[in-house]
C-alpha positions in Angstrom: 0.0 0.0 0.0 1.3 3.6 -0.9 -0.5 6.0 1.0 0.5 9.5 -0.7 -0.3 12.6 1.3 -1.7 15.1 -0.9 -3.2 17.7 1.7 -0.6 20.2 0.4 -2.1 23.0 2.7 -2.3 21.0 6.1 -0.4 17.8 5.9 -1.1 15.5 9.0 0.2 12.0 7.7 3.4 12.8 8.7 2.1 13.6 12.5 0.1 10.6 12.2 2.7 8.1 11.4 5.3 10.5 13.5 7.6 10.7 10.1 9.8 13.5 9.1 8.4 15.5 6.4 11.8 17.5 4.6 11.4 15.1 1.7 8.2 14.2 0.4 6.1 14.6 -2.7 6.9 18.2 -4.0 10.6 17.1 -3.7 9.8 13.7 -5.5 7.9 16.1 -7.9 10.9 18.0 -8.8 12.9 15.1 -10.5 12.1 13.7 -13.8 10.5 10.3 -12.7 12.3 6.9 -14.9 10.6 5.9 -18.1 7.9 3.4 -17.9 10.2 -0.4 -17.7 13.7 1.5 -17.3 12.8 0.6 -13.9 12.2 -3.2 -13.3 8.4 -2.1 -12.8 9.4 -2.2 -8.9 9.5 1.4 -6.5 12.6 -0.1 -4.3 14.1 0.4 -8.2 14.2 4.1 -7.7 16.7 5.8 -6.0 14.4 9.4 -5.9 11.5 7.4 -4.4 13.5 5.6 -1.7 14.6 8.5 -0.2 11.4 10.6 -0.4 9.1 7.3 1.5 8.8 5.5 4.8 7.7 2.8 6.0 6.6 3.2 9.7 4.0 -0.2 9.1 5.6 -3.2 7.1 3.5 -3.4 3.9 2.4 0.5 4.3 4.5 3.1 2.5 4.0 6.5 3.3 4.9 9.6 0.6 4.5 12.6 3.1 3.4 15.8 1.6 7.2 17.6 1.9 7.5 21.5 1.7 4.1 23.5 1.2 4.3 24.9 -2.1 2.8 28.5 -3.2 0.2 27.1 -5.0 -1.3 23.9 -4.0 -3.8 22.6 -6.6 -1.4 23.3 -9.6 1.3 21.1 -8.1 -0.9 18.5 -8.1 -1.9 19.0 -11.2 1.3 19.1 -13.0 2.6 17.2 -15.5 5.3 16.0 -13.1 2.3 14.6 -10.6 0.6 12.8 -13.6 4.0 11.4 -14.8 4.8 9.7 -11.2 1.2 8.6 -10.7 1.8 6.7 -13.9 4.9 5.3 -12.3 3.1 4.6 -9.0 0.0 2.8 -10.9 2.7 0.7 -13.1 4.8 -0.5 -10.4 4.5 -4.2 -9.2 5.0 -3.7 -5.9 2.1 -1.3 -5.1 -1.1 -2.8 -4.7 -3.0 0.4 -3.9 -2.6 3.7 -3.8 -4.3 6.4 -1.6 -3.8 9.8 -1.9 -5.0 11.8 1.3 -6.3 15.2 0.1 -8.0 18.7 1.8 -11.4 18.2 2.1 -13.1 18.3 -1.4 -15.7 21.1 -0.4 -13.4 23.5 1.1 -10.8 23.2 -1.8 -10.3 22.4 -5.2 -7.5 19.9 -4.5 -9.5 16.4 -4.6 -11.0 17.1 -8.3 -7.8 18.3 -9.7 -6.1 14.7 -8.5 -9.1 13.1 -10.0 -8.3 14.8 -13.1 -5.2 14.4 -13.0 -4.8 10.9 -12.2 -7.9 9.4 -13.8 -8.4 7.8 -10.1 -11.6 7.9 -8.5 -12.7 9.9 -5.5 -13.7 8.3 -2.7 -15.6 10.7 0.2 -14.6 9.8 3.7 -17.7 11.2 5.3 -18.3 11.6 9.2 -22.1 10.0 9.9 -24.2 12.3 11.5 -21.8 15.5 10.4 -21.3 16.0 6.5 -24.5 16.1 4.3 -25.2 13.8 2.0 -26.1 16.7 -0.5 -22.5 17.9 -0.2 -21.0 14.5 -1.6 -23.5 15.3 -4.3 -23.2 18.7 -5.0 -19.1 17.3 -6.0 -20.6 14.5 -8.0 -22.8 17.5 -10.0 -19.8 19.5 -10.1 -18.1 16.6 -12.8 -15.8 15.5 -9.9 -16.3 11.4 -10.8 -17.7 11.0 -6.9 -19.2 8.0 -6.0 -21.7 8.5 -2.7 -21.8 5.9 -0.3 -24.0 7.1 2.6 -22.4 6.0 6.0 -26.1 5.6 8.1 -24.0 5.7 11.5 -20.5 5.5 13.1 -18.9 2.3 13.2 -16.1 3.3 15.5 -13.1 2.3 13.8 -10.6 4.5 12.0 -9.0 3.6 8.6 
């Protein structure tokens, strides 16, 4: 699993996890990612990547967010981000990915990923808190939403 935190504006996976976060996506961003099979199809492959991801789980890499850039929703919708997502989505030893944005109401972040990536949004929605008519106000907006309605709280955390 590659969780890749995307909150560009308030990162918590690193506080979460307690990783550093001097290296992280926007620095991973800033190199030329390897040609599609110059790599072995493998992540470990990649010298860039290695030093810009921890593991603080076995079987859970972590991408932190890295330095705050100026502007947010453009870095993640740069060419660069497209280009490694390809790499991310072609490697063998990445099963799934999940990229941790700012809330999708509050910022344009989450449909500019979607975009982006071609990956599909997925609302984590608190029962009993968020509306069901804001998850499909984003679906109107274009933003490839799916709305699954959580009825209640289950207690856990994911």
């Amino acid at each position: 699993v590659l969780l890749i935190d995307c909150d560009l504006r308030q990162p918590k996976q690193q506080q979460i996890f307690g990783l550093h976060n001097d290296l992280g996506l926007t620095a991973l961003l800033t190199v030329e990612p390897p040609v599609l099979g110059d790599y072995e199809n493998r992540l470990d492959m990649i010298q860039e990547f290695n030093e810009c991801v921890q593991e603080p789980v076995k079987g859970l890499r972590v991408l932190t967010s890295g330095e705050i850039p100026h502007k947010p929703a453009e870095t993640l919708g740069s060419i660069a981000m497209q280009r490694w997502v390809q790499v991310f989505q072609n490697a063998d030893d990445v099963d799934v990915i999940l990229f941790d944005t700012p809330p999708a109401l509050a910022m344009s972040d989450a449909a500019v990923l979607a975009a982006t990536t071609g990956a599909p949004i997925v609302l984590v929605i608190r029962a009993g808190r968020s509306g069901l008519q804001s998850a499909l106000l984003l679906d109107e907006l274009g933003a490839g939403v799916q709305v699954i309605e959580a009825r209640r709280r289950i207690g856990g955390r994911v």
